[in-house]
py3Dmol code that shows the C-alpha trace and the ligand (Angstrom):
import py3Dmol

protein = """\
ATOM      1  CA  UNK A   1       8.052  19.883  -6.727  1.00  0.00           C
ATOM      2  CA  UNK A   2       8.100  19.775  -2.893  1.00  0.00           C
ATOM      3  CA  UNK A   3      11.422  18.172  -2.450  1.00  0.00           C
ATOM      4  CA  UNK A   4      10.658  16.297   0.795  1.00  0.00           C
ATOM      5  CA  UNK A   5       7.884  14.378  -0.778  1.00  0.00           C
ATOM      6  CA  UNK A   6       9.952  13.747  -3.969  1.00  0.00           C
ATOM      7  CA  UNK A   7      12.840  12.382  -1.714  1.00  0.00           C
ATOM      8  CA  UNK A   8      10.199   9.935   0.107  1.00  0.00           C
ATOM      9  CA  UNK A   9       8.725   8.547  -3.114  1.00  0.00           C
ATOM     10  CA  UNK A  10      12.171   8.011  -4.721  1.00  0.00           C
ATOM     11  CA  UNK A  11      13.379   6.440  -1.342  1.00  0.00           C
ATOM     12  CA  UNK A  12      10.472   4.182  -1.279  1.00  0.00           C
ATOM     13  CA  UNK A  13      10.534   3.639  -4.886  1.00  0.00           C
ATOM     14  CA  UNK A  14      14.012   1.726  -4.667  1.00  0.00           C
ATOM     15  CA  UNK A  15      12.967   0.218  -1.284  1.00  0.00           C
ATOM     16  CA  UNK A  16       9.608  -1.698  -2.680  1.00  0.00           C
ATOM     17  CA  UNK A  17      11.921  -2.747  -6.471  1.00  0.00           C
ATOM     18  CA  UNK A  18      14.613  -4.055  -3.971  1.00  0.00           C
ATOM     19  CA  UNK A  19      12.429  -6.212  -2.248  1.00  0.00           C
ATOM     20  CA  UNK A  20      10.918  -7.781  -5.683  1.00  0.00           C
ATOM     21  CA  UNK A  21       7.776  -5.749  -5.177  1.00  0.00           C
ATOM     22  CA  UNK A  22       7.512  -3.945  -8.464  1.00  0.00           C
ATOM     23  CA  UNK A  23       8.297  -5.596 -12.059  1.00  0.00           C
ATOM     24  CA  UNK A  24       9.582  -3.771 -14.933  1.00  0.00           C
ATOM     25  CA  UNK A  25       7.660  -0.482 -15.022  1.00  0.00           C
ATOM     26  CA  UNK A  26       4.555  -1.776 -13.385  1.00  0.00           C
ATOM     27  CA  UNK A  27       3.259   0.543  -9.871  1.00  0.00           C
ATOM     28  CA  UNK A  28       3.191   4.132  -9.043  1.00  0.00           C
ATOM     29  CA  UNK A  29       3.246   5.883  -5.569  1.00  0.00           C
ATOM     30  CA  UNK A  30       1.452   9.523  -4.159  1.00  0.00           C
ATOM     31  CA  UNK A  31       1.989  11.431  -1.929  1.00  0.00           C
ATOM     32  CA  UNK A  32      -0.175  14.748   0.095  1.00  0.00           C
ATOM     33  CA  UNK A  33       1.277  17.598  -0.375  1.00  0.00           C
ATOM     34  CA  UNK A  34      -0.300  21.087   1.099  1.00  0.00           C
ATOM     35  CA  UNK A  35      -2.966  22.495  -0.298  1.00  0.00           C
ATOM     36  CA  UNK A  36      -5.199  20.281  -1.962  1.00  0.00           C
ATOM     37  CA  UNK A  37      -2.351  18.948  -4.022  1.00  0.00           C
ATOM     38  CA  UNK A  38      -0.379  15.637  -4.161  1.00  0.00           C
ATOM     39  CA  UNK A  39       3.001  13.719  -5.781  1.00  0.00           C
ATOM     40  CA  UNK A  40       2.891  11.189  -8.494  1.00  0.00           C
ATOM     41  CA  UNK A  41       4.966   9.110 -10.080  1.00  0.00           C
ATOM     42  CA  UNK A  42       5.359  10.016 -13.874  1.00  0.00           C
ATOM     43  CA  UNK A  43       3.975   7.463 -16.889  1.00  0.00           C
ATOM     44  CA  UNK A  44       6.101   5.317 -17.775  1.00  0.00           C
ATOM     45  CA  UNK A  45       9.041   5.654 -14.691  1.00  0.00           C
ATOM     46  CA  UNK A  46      10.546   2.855 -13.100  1.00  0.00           C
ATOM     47  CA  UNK A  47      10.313   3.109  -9.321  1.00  0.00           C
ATOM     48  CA  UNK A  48      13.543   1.598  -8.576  1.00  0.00           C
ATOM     49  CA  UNK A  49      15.432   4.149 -10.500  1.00  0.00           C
ATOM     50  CA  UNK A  50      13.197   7.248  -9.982  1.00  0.00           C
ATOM     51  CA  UNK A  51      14.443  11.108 -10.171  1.00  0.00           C
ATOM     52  CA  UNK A  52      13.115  14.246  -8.550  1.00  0.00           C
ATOM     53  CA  UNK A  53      11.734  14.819 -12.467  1.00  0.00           C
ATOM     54  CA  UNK A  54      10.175  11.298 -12.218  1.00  0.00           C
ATOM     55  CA  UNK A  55       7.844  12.879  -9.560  1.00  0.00           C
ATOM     56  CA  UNK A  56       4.665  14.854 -11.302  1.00  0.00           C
ATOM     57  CA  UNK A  57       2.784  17.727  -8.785  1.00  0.00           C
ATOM     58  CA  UNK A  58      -1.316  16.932  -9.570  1.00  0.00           C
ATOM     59  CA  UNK A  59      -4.515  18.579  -7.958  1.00  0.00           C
ATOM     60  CA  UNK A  60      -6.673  16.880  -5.541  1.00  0.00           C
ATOM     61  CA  UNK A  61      -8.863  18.666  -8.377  1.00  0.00           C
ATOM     62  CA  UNK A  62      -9.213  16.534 -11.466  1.00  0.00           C
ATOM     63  CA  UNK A  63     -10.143  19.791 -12.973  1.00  0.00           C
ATOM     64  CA  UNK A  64      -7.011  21.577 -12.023  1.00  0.00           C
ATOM     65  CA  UNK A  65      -3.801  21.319 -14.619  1.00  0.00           C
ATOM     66  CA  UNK A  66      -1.043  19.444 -13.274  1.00  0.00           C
ATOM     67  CA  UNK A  67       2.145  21.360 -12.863  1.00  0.00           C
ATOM     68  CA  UNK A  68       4.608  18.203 -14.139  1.00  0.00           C
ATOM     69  CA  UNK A  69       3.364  18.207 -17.577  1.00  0.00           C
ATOM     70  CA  UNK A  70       5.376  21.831 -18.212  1.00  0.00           C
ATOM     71  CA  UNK A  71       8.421  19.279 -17.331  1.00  0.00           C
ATOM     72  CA  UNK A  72       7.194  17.498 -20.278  1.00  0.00           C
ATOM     73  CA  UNK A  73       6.447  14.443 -17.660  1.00  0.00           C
ATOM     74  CA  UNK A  74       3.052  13.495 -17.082  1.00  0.00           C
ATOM     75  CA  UNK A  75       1.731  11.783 -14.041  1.00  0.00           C
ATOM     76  CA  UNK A  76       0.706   7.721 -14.249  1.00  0.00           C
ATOM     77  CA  UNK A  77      -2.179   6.702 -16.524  1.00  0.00           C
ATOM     78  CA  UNK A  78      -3.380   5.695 -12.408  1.00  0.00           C
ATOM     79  CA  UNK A  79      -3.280   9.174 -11.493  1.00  0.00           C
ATOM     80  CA  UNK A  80      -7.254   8.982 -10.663  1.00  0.00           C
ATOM     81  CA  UNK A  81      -6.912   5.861  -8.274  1.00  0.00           C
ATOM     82  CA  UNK A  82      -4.610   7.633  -6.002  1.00  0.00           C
ATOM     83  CA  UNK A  83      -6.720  11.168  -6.357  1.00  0.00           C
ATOM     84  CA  UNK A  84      -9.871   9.511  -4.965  1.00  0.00           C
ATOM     85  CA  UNK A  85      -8.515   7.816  -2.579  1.00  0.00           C
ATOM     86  CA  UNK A  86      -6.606  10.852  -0.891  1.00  0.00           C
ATOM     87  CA  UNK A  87      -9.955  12.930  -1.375  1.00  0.00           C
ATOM     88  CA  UNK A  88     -11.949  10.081   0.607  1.00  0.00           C
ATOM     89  CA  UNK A  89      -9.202   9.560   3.253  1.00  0.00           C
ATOM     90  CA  UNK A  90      -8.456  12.808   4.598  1.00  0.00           C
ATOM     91  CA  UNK A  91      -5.656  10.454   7.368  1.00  0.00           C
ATOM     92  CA  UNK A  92      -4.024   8.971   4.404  1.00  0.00           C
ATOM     93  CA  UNK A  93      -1.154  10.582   3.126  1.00  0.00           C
ATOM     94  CA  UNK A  94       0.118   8.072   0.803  1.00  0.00           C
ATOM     95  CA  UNK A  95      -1.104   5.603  -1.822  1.00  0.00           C
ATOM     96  CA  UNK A  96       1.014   3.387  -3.157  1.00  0.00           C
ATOM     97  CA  UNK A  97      -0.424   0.821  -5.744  1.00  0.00           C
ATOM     98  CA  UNK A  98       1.796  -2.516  -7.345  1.00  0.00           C
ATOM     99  CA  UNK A  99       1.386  -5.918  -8.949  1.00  0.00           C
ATOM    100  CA  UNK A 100       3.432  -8.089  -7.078  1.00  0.00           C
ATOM    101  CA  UNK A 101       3.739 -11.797  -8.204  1.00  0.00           C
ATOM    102  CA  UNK A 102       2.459 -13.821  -5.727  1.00  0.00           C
ATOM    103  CA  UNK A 103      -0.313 -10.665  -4.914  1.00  0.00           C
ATOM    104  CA  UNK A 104      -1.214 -10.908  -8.464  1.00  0.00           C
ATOM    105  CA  UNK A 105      -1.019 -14.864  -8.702  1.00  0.00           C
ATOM    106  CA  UNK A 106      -3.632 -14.517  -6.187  1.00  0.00           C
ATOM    107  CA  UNK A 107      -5.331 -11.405  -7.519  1.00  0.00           C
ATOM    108  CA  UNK A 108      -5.699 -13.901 -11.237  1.00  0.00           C
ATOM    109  CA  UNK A 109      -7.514 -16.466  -8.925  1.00  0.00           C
ATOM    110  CA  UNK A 110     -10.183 -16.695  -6.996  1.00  0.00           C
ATOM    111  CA  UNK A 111      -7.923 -18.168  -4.117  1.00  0.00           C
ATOM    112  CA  UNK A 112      -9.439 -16.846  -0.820  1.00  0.00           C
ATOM    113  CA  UNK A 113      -6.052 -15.630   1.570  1.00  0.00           C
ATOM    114  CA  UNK A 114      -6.761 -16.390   5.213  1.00  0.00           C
ATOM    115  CA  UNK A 115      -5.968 -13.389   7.492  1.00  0.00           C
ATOM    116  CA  UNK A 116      -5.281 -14.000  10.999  1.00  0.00           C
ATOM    117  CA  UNK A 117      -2.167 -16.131  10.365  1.00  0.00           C
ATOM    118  CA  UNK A 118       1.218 -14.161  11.637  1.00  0.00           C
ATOM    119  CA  UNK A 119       1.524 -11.220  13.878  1.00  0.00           C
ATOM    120  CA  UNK A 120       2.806  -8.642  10.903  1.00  0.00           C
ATOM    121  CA  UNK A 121      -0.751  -9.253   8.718  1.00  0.00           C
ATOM    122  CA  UNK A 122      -2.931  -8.982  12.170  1.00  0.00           C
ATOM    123  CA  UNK A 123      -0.693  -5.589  12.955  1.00  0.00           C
ATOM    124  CA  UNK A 124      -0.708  -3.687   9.640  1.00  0.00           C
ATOM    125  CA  UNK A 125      -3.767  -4.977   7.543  1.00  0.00           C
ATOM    126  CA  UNK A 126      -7.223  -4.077   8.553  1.00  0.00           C
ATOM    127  CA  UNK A 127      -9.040  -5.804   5.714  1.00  0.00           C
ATOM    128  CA  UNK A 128      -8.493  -7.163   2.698  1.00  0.00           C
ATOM    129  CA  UNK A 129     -10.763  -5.770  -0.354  1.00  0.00           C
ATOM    130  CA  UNK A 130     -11.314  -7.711  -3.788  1.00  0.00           C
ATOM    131  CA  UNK A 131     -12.182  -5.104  -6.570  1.00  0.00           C
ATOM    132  CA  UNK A 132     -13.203  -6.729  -9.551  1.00  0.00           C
ATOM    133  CA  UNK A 133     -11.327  -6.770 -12.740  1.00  0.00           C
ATOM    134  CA  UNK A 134     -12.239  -2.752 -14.854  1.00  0.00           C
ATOM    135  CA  UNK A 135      -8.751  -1.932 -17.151  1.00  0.00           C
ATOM    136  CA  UNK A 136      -6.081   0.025 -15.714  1.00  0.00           C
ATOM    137  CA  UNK A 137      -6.247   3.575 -15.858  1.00  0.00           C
ATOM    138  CA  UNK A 138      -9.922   3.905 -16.398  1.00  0.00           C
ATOM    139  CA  UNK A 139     -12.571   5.696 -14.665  1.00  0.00           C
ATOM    140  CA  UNK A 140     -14.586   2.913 -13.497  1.00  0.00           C
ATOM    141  CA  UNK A 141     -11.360   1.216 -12.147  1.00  0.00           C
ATOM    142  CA  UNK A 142     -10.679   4.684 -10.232  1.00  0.00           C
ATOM    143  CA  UNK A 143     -14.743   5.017  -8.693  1.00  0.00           C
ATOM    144  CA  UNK A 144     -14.564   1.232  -7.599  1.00  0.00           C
ATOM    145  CA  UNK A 145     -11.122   1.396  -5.638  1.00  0.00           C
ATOM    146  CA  UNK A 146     -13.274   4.801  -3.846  1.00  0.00           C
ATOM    147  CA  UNK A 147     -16.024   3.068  -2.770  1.00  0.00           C
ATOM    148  CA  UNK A 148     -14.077   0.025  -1.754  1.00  0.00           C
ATOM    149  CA  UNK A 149     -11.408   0.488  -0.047  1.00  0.00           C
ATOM    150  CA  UNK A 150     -10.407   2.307   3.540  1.00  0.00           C
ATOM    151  CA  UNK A 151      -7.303   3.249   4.826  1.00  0.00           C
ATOM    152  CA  UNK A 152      -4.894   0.398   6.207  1.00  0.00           C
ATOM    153  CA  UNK A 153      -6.545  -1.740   4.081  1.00  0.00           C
ATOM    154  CA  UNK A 154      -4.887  -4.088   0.804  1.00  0.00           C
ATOM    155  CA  UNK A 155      -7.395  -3.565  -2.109  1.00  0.00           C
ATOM    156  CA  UNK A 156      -7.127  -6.400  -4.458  1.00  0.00           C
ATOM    157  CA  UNK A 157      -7.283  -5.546  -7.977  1.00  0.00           C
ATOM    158  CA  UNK A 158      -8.505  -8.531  -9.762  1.00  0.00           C
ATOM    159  CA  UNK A 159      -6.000  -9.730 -12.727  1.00  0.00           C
ATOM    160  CA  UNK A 160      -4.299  -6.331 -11.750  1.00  0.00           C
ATOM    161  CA  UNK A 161      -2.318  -6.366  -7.958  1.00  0.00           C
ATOM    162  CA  UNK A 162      -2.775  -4.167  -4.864  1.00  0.00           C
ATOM    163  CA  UNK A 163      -3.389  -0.804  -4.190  1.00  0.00           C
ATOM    164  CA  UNK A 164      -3.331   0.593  -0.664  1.00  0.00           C
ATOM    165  CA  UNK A 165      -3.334   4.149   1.314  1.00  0.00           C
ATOM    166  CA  UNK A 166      -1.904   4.755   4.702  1.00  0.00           C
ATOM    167  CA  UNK A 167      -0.584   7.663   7.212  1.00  0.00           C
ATOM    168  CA  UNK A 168       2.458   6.945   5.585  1.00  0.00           C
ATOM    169  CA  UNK A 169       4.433   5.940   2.521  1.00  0.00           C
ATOM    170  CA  UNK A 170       6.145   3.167   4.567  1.00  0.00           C
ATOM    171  CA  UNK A 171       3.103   2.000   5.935  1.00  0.00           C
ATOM    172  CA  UNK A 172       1.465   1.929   2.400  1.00  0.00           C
ATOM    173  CA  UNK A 173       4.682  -0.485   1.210  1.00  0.00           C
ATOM    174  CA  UNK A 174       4.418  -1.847   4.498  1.00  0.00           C
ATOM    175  CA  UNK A 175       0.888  -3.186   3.341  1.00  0.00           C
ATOM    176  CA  UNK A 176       1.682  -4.455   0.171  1.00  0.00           C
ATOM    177  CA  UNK A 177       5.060  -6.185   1.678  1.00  0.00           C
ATOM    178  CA  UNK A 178       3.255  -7.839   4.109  1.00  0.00           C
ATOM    179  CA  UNK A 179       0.231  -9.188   2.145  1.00  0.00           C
ATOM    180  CA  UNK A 180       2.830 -10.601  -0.481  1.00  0.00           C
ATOM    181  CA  UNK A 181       4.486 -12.538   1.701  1.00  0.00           C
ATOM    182  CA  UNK A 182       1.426 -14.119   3.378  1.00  0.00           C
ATOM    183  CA  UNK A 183       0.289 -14.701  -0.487  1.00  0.00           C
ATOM    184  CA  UNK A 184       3.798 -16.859  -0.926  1.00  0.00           C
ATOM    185  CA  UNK A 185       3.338 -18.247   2.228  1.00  0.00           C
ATOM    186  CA  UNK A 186      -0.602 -19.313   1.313  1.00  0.00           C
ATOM    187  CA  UNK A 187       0.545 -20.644  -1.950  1.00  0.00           C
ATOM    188  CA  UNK A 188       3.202 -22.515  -0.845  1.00  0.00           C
ATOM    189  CA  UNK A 189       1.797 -24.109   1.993  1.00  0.00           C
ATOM    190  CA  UNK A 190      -1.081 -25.341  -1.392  1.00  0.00           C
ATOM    191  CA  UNK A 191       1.802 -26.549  -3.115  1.00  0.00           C
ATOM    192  CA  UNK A 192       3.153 -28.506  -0.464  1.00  0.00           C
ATOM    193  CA  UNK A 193      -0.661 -29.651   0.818  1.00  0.00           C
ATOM    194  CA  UNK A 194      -0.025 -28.032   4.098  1.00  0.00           C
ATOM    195  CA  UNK A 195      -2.919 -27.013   6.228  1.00  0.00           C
ATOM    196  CA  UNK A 196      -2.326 -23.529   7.576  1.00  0.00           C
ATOM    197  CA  UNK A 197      -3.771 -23.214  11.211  1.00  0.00           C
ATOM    198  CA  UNK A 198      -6.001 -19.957  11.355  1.00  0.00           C
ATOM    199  CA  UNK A 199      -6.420 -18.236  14.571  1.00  0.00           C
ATOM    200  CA  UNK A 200      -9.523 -17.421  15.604  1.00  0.00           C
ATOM    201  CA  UNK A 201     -10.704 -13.265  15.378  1.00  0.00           C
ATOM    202  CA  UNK A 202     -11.091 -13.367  19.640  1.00  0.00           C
ATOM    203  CA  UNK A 203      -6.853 -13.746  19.196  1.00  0.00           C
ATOM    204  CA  UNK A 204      -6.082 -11.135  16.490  1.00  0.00           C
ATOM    205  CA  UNK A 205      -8.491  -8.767  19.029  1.00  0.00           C
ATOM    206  CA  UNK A 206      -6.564  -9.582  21.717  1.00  0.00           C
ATOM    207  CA  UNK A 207      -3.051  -9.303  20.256  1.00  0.00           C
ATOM    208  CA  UNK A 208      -4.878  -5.948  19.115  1.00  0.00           C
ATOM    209  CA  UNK A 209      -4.995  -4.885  22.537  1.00  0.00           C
ATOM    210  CA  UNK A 210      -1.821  -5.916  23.600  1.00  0.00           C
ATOM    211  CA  UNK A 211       0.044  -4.536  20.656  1.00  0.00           C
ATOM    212  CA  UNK A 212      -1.547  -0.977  21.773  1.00  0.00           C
ATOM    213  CA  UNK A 213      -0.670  -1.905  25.752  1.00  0.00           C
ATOM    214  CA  UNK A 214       2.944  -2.545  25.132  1.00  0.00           C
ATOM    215  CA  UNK A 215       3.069   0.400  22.757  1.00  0.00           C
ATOM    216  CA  UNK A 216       1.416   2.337  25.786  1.00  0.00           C
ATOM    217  CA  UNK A 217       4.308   0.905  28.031  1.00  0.00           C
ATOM    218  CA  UNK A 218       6.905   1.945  25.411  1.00  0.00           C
ATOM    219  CA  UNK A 219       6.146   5.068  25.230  1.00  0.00           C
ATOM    220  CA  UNK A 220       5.952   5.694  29.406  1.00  0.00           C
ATOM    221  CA  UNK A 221       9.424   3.905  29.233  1.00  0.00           C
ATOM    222  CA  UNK A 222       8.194   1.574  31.958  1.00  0.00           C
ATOM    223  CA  UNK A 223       8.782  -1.803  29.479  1.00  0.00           C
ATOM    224  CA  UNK A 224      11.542  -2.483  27.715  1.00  0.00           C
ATOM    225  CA  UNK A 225      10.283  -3.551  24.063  1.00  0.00           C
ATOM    226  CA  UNK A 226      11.652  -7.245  22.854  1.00  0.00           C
ATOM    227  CA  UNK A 227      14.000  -6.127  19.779  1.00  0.00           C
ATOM    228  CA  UNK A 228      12.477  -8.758  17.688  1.00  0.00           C
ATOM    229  CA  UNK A 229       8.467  -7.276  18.176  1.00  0.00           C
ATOM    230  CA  UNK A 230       9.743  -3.540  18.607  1.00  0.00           C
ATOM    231  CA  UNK A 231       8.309  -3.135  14.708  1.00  0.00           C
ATOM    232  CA  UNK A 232       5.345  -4.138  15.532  1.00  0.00           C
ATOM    233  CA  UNK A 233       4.818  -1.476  17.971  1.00  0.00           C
ATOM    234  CA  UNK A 234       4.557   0.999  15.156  1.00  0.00           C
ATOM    235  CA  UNK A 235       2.091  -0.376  13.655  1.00  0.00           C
ATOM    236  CA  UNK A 236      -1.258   1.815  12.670  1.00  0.00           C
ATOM    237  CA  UNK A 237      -3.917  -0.389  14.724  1.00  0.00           C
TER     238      UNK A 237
END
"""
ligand_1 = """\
1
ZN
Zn -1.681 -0.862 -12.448
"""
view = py3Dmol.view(width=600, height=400)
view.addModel(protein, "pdb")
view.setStyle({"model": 0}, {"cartoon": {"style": "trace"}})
view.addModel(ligand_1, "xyz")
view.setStyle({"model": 1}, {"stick": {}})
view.zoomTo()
view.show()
């Protein structure tokens, strides 16, 4: 197992349980490796207590064997999810799919989440994706999430959770962390019969823009970021 990829997916693994994104042993993460190949999480592994033997090698070829199962591990019953999706995104590098609860609260309804509501969701998701309800781990689940879903993007998996790819792993969580808390924040704001105030797509265009300007400015060293937007510089768009 490529070690470097194995210590990302076990350091993101712990990262996305601590912050309440994964329950019991619900979500798996991937990971490009070189040539043609990737790194899964194993069946059945927990991803906030993950080992390097938790971490399965698999083919961008279905119809390649996959090296993990002389480990006696075998990669996620979701394997074929994250395979398509780093075949059809050649800038991805990392897929990393969950059920959150308020995610899948929302994922179990047909409640419609606004986007354009606080500078994180504008920064790191492009779209959000509803992919209807097909059981987990089958081939029809796999074949919808590919012709869905892009990079940067939160697919929702009806009565299932989220699945994303991104340039990176911490993007990828990055995703999913975001979305969930604009889910609580949506449901919540039902609960309490608070109107949430939408902006209009001219604004998340234009704090588009400026994002990449001061990102620009960064990196000639000629503005000093704020140290409370300075993540948001790193964001993808
Ligand atoms: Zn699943």
């Amino acid at each position: 197992m490529h070690h470097e990829a194995a210590q990302q997916i076990i350091h993101w693994g712990r990262y996305a349980f601590e912050r309440g994104l994964i329950t019991a042993c619900s979500g798996n993460m991937s990971i490009r490796l070189d040539g043609d190949a990737f790194a899964i999480t194993a069946t059945g592994a927990s991803l906030g207590t993950l080992t390097a033997h938790d971490v399965v090698e698999c083919s961008i070829d279905p119809a390649c064997p996959t090296k993990g199962e002389a480990n006696g591990k075998r990669p996620s019953m979701e394997t074929d999810m994250h395979r398509r999706l780093l075949r059809k995104l050649p800038e991805a590098t990392a897929v990393f799919h969950a059920s959150p609860l308020y995610t899948t609260l929302v994922a179990c309804t047909s409640l419609e989440i606004p986007l354009n509501v606080i500078p994180e969701e504008m920064a790191y998701i492009s779209r959000v994706v509803r992919v209807p309800y097909r059981h987990a781990g089958s081939r029809e689940l796999a074949e919808l999430v590919e012709s869905s879903l892009e990079i940067n993007e939160l697919g929702l998996l009806e009565n299932h959770g989220m699945i994303a790819a991104a340039r990176t792993m911490a993007e990828a969580v990055r995703i999913a962390e975001t979305f969930e808390f604009l889910a609580q924040l949506v449901c919540q704001a039902r609960a309490a019969s608070l109107e949430l105030k939408v902006l209009p797509d001219e604004v998340r265009t234009d704090f588009l823009r400026h994002l990449r300007e001061m990102r620009a400015a960064a990196a000639t060293r000629t503005m000093p970021a704020d140290p409370a937007t300075r993540h948001l510089l790193r964001s993808p768009m």
